[in-house]
N, C-alpha and C positions, 0 to 999 in steps of 0.2 A: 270206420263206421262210428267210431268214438267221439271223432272229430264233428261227425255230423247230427252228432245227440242219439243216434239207435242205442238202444238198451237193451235189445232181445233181438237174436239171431236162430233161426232153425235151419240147419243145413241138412241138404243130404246126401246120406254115402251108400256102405254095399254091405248088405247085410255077409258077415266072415271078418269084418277088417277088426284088429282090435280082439277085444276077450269075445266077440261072436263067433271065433271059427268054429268050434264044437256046435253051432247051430245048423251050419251048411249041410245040405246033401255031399259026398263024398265024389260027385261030377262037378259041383262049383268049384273044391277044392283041387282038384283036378285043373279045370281053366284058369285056374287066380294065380297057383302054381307056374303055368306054362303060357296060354296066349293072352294071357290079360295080365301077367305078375307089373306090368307097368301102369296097368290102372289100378292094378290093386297097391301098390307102392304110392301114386295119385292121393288115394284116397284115405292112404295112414296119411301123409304126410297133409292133407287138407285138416283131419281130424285132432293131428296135433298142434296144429295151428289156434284152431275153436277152442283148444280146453285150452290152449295160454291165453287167449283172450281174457278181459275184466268184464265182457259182455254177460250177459245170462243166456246161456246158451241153451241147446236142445240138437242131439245129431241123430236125426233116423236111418237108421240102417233100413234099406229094401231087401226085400227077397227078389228073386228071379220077377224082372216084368214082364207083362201080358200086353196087349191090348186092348182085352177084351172091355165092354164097357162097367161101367163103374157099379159096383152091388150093395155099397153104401156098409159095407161091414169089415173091418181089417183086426188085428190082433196085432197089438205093441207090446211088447214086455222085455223084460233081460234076458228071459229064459228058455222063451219059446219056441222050437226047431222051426226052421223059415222052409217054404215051400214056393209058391208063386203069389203072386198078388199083382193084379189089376194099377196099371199106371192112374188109374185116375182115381182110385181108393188112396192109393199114396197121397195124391194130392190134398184130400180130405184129412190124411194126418197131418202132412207138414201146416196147413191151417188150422186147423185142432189145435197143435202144439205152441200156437201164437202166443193164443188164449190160455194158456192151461200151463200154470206156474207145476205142476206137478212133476216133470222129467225136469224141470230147471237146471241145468249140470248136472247131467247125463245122457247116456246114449242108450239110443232104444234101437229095438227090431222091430220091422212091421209084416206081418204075411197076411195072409185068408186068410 
């Protein structure tokens, strides 16, 4: 991306990877552990890729997705225990966080 002049990257991962476990419900840690432990290895190993980057980063952790449609309201924080959250509310963070030098190198969570 360097190569091609990008300067700002938002990715996204799975809200538990990283210092989010303690945010999960005790059923994500349950699946991440057992039928997903290879997405969730995925998804450390994409997130340590982005912090080596020289980019200005931003990695939004999700919570459990929905379908449901979009309610134009999500909560990002370091701290916040994740629950569900609407796939197209996601959407609206990872655009948010285009703009918004404020998580610049760091990793957020996003729920309802």
């Amino acid at each position: 991306m360097v190569i091609h002049g990008t300067d700002r990257v938002v990715v996204m991962s799975a809200a538990g990877v990283g210092d989010s476990w303690k945010q999960i419900p005790w059923s994500s840690r349950r699946l991440f552990r057992t039928l997903l432990r290879n997405v969730f290895a995925d998804h450390q190993a994409q997130e340590a890729t982005v912090k080596q980057s020289p980019l200005d980063w931003t990695i939004v952790r999700a919570a459990v997705l929905k379908d449901d449609p979009a309610t134009g309201t999500y909560s990002a924080s370091n701290t916040v225990k994740t629950t569900k959250i609407n796939r197209a509310d996601v959407a609206v963070c990872l655009v948010d966080q285009l703009g918004d030098p404020t998580n610049s190198k760091q990793t957020i969570s996003v729920t309802a």
